[in-house]
Backbone bond lengths (Angstrom), bond angles and torsions (degrees), N, CA, C in turn:
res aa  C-N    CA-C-N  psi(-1)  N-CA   C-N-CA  omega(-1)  CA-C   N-CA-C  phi
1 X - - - 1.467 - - 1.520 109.41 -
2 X 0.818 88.95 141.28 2.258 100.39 179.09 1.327 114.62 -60.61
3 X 1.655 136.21 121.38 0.818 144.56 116.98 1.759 99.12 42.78
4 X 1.302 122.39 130.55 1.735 114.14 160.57 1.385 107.52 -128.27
5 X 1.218 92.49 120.41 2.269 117.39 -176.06 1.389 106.26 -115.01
6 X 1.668 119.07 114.12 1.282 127.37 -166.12 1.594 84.00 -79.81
7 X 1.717 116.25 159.53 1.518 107.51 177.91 1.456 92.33 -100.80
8 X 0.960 139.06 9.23 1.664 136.58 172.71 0.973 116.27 -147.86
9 X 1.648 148.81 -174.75 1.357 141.45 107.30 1.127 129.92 -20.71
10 X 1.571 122.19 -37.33 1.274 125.33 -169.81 1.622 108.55 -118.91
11 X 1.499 112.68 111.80 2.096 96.64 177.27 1.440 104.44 -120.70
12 X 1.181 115.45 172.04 1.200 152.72 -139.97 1.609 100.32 -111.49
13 X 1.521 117.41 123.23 1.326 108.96 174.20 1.050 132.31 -65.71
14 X 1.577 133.83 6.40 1.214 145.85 168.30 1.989 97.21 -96.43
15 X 1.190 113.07 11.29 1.711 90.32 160.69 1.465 77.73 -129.79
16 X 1.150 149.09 -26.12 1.667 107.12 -173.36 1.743 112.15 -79.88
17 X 1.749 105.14 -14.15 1.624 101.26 170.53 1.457 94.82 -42.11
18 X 1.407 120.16 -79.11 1.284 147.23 -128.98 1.827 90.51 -69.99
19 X 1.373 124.22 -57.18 2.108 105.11 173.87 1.236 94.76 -86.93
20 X 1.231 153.17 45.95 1.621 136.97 -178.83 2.060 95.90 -71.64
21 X 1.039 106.28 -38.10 1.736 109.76 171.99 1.385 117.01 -77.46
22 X 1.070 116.20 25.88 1.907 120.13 177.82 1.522 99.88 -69.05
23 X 0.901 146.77 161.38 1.666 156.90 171.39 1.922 81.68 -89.22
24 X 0.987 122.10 -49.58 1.815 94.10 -158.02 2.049 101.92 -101.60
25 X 1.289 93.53 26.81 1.673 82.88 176.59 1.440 101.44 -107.69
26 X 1.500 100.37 120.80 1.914 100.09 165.34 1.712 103.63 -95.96
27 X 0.799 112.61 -165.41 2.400 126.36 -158.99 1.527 77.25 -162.70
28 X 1.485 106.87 118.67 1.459 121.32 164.79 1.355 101.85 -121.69
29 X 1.679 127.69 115.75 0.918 124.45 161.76 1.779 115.85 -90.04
30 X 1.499 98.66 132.30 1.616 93.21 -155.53 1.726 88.73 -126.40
31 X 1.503 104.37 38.61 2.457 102.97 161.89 1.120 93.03 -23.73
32 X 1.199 81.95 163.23 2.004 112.20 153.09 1.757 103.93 -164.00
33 X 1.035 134.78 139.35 1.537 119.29 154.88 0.871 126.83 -85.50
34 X 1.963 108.52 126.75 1.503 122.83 -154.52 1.555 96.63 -60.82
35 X 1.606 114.36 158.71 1.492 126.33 -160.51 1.549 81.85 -77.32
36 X 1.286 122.69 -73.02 1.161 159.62 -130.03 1.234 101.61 -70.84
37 X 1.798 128.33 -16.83 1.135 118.49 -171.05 1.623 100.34 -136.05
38 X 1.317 130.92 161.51 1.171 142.07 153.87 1.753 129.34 -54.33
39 X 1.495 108.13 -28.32 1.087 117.13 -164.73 1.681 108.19 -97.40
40 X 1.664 103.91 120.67 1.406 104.71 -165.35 1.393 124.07 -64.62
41 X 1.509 140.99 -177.93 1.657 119.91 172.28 1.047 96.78 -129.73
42 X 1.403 130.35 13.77 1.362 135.06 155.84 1.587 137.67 -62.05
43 X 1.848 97.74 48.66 1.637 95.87 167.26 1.369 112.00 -77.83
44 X 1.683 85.87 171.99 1.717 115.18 -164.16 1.549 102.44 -77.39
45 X 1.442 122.48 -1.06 1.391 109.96 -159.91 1.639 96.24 -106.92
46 X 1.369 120.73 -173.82 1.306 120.17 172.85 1.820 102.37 -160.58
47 X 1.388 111.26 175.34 1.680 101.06 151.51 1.358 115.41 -103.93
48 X 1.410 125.30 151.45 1.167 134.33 175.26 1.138 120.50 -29.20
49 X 1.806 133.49 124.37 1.126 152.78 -175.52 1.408 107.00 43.83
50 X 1.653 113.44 55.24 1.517 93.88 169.63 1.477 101.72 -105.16
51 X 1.157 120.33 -150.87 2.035 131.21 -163.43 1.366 102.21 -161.69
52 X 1.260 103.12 144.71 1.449 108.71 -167.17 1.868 101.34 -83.30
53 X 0.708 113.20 143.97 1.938 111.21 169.43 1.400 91.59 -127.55
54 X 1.211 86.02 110.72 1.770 107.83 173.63 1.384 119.63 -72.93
55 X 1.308 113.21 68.83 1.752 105.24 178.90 1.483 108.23 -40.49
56 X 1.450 138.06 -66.06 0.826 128.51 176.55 1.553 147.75 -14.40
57 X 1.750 89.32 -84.77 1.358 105.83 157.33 1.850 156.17 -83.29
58 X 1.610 91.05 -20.46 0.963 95.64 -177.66 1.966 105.43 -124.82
59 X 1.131 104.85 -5.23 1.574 99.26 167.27 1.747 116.60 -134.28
60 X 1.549 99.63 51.32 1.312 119.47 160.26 0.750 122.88 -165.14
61 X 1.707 119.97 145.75 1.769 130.65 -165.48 1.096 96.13 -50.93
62 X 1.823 96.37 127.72 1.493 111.99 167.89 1.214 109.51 -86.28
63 X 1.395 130.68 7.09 1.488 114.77 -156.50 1.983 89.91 -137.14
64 X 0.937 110.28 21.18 1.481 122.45 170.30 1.588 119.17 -91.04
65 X 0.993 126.96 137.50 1.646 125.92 173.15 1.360 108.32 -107.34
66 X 1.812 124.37 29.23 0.895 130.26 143.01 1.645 120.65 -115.97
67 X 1.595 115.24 162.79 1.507 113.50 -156.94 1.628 95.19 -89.68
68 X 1.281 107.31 157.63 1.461 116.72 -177.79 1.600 131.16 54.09
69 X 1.309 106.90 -0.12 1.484 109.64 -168.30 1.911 111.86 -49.28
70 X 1.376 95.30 135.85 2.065 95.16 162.88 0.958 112.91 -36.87
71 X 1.891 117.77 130.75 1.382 122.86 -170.93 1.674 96.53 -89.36
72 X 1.483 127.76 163.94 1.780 99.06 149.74 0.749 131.67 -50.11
73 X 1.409 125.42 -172.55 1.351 129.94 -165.24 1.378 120.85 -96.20
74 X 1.802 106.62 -31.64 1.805 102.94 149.71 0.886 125.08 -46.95
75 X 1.836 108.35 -54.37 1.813 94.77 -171.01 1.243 114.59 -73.45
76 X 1.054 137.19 -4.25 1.446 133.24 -167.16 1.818 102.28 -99.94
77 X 1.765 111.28 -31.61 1.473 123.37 170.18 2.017 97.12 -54.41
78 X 1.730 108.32 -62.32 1.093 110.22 -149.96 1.610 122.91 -69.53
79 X 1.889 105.16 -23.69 1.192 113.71 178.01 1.830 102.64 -80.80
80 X 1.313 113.73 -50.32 1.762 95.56 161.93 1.244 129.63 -38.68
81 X 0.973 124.73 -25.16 1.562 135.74 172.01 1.529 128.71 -82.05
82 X 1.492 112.44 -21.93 1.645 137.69 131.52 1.497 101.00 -31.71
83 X 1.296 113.45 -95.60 1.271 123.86 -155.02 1.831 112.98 -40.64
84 X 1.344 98.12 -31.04 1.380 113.60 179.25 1.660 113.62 86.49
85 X 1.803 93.33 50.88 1.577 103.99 168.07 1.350 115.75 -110.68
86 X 0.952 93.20 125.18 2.151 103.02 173.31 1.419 94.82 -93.20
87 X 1.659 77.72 156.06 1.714 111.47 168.19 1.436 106.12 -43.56
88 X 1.675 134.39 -45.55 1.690 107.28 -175.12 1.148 104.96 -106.87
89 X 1.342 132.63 54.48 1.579 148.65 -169.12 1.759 79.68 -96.90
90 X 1.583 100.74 132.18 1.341 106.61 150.22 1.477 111.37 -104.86
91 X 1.567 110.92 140.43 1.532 110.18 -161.64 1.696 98.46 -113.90
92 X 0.917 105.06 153.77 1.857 125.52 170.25 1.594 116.34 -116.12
93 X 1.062 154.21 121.67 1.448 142.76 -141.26 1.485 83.44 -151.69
94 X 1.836 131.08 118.29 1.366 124.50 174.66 1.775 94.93 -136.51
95 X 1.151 105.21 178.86 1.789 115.70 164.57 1.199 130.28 -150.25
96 X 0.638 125.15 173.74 1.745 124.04 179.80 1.366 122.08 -89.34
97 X 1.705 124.15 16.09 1.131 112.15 163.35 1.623 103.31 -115.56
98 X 1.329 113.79 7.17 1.851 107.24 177.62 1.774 88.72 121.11
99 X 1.597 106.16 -107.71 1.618 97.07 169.35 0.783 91.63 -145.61
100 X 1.610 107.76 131.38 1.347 141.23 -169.49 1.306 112.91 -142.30
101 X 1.317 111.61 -75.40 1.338 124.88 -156.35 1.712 116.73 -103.85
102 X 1.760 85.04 -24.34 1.772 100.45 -167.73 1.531 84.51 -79.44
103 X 1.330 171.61 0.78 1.202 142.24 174.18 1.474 115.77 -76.98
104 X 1.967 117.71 -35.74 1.086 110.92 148.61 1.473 144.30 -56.91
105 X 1.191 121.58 0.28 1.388 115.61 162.34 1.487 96.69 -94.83
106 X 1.288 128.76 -49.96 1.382 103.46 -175.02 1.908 127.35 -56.46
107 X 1.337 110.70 -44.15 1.151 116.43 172.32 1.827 101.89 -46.29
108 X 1.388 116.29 -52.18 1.687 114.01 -178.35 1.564 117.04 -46.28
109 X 0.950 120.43 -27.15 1.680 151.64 164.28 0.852 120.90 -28.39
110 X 1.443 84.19 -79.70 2.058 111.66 -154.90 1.750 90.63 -88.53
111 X 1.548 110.16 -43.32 1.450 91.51 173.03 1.069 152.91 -77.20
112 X 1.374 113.92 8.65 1.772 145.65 150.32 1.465 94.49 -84.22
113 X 0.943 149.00 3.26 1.439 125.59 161.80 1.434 107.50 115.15
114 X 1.439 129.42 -22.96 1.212 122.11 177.25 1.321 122.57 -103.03
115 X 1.778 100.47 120.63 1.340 101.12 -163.42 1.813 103.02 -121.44
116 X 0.950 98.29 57.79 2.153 113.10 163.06 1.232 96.81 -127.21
117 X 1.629 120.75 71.50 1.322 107.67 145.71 1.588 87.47 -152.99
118 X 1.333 90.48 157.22 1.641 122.68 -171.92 1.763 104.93 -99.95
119 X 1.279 92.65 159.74 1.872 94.61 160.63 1.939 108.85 -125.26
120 X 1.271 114.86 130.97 1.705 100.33 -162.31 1.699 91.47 -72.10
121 X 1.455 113.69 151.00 1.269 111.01 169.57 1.846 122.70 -75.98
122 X 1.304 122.82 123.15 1.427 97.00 -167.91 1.463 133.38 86.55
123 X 1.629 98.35 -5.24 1.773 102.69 163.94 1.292 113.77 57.42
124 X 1.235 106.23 -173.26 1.898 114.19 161.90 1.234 138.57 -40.58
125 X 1.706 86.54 -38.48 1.639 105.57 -177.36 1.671 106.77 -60.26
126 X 1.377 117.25 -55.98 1.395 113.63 175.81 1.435 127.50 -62.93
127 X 1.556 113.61 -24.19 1.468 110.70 177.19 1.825 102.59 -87.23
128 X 1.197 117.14 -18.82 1.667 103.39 153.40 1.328 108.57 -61.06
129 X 1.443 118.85 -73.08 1.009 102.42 -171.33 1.616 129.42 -36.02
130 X 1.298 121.32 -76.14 1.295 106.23 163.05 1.563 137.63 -40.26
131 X 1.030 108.26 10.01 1.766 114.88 158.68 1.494 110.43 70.25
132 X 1.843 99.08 35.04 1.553 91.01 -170.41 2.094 101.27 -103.45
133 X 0.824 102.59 158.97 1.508 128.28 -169.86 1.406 96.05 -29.01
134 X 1.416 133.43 140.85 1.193 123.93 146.43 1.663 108.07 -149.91
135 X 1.293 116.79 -176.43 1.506 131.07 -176.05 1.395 133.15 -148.17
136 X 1.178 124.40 156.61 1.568 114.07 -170.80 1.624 116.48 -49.21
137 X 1.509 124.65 151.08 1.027 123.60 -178.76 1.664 107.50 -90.83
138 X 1.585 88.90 136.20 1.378 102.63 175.78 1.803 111.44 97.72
139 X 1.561 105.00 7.05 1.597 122.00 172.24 1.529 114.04 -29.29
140 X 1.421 118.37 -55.48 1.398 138.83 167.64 1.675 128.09 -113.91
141 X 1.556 103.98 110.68 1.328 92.84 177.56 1.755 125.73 -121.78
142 X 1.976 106.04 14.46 1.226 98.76 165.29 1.608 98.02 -133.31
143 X 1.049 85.27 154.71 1.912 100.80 -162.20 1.627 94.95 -117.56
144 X 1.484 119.87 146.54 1.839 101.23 159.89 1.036 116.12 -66.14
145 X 1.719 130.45 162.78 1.193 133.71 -164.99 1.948 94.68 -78.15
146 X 1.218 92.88 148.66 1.210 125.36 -176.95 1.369 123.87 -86.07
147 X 1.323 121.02 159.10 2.082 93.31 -166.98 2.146 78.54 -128.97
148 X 0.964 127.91 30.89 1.489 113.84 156.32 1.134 130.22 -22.82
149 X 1.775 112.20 131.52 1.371 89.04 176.62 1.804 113.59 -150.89
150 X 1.057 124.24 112.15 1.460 110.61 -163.40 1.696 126.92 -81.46
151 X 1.108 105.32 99.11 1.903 113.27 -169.73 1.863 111.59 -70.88
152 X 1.448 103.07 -5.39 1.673 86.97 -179.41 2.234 87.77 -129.19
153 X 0.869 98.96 163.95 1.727 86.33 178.11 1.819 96.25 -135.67
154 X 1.747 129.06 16.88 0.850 140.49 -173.62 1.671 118.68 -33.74
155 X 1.391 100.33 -60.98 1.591 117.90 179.43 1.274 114.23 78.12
156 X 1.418 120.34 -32.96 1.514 107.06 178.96 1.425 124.28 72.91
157 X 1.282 128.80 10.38 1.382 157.87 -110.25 2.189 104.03 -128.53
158 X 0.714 121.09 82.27 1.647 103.27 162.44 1.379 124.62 -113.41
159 X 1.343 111.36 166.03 1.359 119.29 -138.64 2.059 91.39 -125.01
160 X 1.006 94.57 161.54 1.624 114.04 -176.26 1.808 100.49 -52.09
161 X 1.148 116.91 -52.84 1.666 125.79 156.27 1.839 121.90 -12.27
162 X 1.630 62.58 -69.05 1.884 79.70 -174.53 1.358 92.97 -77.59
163 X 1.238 142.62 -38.01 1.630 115.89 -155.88 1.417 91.11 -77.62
164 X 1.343 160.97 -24.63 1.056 167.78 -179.82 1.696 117.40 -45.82
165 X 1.445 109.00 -52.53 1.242 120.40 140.36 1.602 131.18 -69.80
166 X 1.408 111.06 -52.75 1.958 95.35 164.58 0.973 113.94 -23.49
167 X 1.853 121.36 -52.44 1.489 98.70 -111.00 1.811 88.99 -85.08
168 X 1.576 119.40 -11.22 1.259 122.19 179.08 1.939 118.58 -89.37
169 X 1.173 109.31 -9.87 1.112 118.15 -175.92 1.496 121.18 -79.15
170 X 1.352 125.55 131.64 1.100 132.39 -158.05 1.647 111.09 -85.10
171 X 0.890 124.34 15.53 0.999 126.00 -140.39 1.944 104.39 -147.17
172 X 1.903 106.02 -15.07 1.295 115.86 176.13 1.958 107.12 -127.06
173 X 1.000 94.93 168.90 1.630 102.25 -176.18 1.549 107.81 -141.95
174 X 1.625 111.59 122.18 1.466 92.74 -174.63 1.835 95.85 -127.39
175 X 1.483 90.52 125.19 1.322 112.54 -173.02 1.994 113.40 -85.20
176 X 1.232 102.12 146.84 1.670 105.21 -167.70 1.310 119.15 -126.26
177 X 1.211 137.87 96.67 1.409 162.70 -128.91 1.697 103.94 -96.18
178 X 1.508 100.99 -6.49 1.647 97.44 -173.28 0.957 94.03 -92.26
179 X 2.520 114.13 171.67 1.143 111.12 166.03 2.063 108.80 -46.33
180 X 1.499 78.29 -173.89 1.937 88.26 161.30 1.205 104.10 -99.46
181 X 1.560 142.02 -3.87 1.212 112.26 170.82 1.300 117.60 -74.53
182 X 1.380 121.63 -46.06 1.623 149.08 160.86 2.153 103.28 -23.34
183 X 1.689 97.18 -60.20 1.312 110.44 178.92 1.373 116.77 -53.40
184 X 1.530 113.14 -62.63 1.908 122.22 166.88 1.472 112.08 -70.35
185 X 1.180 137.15 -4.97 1.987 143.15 161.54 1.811 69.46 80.99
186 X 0.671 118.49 57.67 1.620 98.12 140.45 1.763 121.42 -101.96
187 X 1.416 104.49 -32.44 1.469 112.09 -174.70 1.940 93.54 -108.35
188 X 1.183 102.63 135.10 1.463 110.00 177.16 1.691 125.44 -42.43
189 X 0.879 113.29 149.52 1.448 95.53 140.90 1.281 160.58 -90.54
190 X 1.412 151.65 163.73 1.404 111.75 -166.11 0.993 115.55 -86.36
191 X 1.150 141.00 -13.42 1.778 146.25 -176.64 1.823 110.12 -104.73
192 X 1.074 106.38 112.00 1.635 132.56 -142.48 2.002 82.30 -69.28
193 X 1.164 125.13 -15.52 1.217 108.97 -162.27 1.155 103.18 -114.21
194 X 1.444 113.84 31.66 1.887 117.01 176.12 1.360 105.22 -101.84
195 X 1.157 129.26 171.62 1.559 126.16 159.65 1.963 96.96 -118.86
196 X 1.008 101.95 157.29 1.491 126.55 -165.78 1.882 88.54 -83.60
197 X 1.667 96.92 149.35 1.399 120.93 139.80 2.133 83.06 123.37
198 X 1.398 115.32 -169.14 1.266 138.67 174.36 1.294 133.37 -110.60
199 X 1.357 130.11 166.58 1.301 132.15 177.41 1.305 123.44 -57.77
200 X 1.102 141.64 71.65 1.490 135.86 -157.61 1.950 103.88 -46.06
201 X 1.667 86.06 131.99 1.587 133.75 179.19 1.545 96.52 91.38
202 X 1.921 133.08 6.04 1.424 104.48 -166.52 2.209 86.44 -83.77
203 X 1.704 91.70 -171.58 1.221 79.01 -164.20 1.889 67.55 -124.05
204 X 1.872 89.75 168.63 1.431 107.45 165.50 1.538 112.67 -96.02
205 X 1.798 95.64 147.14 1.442 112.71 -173.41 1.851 94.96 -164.22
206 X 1.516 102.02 84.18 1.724 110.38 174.65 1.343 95.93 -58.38
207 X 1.420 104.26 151.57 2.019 98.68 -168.58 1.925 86.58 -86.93
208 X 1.271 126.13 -15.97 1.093 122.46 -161.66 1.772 114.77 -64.97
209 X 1.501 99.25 -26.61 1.769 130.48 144.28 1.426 122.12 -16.67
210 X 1.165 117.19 -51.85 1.674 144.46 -155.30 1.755 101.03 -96.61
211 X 1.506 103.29 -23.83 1.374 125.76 -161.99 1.423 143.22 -70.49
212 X 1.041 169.28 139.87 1.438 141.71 155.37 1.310 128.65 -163.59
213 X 1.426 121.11 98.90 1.495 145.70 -137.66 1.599 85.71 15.10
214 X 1.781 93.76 100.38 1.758 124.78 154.12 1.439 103.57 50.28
215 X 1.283 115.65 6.60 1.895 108.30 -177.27 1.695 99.75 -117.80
216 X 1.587 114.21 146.60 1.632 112.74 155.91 1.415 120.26 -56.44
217 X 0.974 126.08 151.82 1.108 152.95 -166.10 1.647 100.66 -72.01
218 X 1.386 129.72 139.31 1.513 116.87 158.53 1.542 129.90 -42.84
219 X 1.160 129.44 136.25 1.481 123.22 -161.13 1.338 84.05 -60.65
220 X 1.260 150.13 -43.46 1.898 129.40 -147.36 1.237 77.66 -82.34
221 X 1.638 157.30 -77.66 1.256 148.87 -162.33 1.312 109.81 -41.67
222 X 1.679 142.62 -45.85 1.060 133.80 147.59 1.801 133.91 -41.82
223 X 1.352 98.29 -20.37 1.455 90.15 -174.58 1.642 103.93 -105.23
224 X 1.494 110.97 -10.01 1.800 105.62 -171.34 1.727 89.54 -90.54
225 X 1.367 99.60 -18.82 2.075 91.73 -174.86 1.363 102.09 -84.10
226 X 1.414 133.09 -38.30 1.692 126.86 167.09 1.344 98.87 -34.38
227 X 1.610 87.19 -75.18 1.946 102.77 -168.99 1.258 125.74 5.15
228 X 1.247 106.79 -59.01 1.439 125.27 165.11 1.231 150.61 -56.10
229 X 1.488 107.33 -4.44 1.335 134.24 -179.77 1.390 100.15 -104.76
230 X 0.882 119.92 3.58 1.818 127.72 176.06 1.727 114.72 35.12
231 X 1.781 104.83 25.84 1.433 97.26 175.02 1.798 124.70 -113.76
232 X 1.175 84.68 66.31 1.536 112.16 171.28 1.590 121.23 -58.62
233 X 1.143 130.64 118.28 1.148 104.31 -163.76 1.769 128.57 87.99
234 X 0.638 107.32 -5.84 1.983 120.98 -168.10 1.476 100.05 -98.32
235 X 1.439 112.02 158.52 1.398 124.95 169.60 1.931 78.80 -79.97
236 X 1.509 114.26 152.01 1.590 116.21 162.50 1.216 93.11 -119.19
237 X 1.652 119.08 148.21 1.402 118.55 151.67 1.718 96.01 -144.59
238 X 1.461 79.84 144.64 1.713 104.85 -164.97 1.693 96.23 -103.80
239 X 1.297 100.02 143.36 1.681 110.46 175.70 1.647 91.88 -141.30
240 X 1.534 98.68 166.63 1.592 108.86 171.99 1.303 97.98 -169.53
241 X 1.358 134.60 -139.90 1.923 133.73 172.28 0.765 117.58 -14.17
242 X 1.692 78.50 -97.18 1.674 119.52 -165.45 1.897 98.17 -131.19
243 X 1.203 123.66 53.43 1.768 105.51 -178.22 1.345 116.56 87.99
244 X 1.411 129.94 -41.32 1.212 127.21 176.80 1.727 155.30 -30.06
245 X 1.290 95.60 -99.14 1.477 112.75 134.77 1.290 133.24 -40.58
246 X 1.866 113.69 -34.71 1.320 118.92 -173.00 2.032 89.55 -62.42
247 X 1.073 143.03 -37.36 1.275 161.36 -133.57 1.772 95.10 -86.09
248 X 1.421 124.46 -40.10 1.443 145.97 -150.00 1.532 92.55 -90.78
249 X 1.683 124.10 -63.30 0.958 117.44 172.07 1.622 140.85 -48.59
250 X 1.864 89.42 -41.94 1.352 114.74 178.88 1.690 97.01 -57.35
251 X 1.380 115.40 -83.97 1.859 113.89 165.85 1.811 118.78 -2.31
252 X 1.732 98.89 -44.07 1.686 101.48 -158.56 1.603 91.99 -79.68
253 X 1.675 117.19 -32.80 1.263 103.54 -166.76 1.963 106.85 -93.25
254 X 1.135 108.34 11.21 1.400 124.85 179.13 1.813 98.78 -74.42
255 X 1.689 89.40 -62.42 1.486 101.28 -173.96 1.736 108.78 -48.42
256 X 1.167 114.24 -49.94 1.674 127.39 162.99 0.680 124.88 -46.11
257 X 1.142 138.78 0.04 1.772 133.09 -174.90 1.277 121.69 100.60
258 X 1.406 117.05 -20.60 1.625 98.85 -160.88 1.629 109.51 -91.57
259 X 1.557 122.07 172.75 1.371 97.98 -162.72 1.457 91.35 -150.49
260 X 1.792 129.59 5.91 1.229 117.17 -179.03 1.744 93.91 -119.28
261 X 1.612 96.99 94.62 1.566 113.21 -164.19 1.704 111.64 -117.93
262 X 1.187 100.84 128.15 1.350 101.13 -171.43 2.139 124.69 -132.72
263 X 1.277 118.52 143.48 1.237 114.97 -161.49 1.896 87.60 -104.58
264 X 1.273 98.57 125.60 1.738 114.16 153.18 1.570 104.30 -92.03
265 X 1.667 108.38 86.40 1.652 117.46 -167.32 1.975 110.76 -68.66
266 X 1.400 99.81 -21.58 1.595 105.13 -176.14 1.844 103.64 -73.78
267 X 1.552 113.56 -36.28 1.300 122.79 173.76 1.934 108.94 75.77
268 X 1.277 107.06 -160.24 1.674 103.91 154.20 1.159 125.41 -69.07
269 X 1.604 135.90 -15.04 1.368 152.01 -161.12 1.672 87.24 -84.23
270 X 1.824 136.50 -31.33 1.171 100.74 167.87 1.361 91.06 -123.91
271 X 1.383 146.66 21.12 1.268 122.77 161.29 2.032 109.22 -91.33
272 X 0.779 90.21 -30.00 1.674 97.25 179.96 1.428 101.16 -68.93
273 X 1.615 139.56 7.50 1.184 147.03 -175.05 1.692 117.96 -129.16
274 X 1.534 104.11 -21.27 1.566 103.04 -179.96 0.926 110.36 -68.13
275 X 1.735 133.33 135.65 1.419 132.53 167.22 1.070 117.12 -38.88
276 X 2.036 129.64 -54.22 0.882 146.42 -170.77 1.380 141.88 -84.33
277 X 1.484 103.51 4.29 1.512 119.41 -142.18 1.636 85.41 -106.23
278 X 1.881 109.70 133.83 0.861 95.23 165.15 2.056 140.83 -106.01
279 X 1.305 105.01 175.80 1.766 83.89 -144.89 1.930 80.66 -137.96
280 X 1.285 123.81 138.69 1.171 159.36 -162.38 1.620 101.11 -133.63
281 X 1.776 115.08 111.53 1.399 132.58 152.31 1.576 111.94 -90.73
């Protein structure tokens, strides 16, 4: 069987119908339930032979008192190896709200070094829609062990430290994944123990921006809406919650060209919490 070459980062559920029988393609369904809303993303349905990737539990620090944080690189090697993904596994990463959640597993990926995985455009929602095959969730839940293996342990990763310096440096741009009400504290936040407003000088960019019913945006629509942020050239680092969303934007400006991309993994979940940290409405 031929070689399998995603034509982007991001595909289309009419090409993973079409290799869904590849021997090296795994379907990572990577939910989460959005913070922000009441309504769960925990349907019963799935696509054929995918695996759950537990952002939650199994590919984030358990020993953090922040949400989602980068697990190490064992545990994050050893639970891929659960699922029963090898090193030349090409991966597909989708969710059940369109794209939401699946951009953070891909970014977790590519920023350990492995870059054969896709994000489906449009999630579940679109491969229902298109009336393509699916099955109860949770169809398969032991896989053979997997021989994964991560050759760069980079992460791409900055810390409340460093944004401290970014956020004045001429030379970085730190992008913000929340609405703008969330960004200007006009609309709350959802976790009662944040205080409202942003990183002073980051700029706003709702990932919902990037967006359009649950699909990315065309790369030229992605690159004339950057455009505008005039940070060409810049280190970018994307924040949003908790890591999330910051992941969606990061993806949109991936699709765009830019390539010195970076995750603020603590997000507002620990800057909206530092005693000291200062914060701009």
């Amino acid at each position: 069987m031929n070689t399998l070459e995603f034509p982007s980062p991001i595909v289309s559920v009419d090409w993973v119908f079409k290799h869904l029988d590849h021997p090296d393609l795994i379907i990572l369904d990577a939910s989460i339930k959005k913070v922000t809303s009441s309504v769960a993303s925990d349907q019963e349905l799935q696509i054929p032979k995918a695996r759950f990737f537990d952002i939650k539990k199994s590919f984030s620090d358990q020993d953090s008192n922040l949400p989602n944080m980068f697990p190490s690189s064992d545990f994050f090697e050893k639970n891929c190896r659960k699922l029963g993904i090898n090193t030349n596994s090409k991966i597909v990463v989708y969710d059940t709200l369109g794209i939401y959640s699946s951009p953070r597993a891909w970014w977790m990926f590519t920023s350990l070094g492995h870059k054969n995985v896709a994000v489906l455009n449009g999630g579940l929602p679109e491969w229902i829609k298109s009336e393509l095959p699916t099955e109860n969730k949770g169809s398969a839940t032991k896989f053979p062990l997997g021989n994964f293996k991560i050759n760069d342990h980079s992460k791409y990763t900055v810390d409340a430290k460093n944004i401290l310096f970014e956020m004045n440096s001429t030379k970085s741009v730190i992008l913000d994944a929340r609405s703008f009400g969330r960004f200007k504290a006009i609309d709350p936040e959802p976790r009662n123990d944040l205080k409202g407003g942003h990183i002073p000088n980051s700029l706003s960019l709702p990932y919902t921006k990037v967006l359009q019913h649950g699909k990315m945006l065309p790369t030229k629509e992605l690159i004339r809406l950057l455009d505008d942020f005039e940070i060409e050239n810049k280190k970018l680092i994307f924040s949003c919650g908790s890591g999330i969303t910051a992941c969606v934007i990061l993806l949109a400006a991936h699709l765009a060209g830019y390539t010195d991309l970076w995750i603020y993994d603590g997000s507002w979940s620990e800057w909206g919490q530092l005693k000291d940290a200062p914060i701009h409405c």
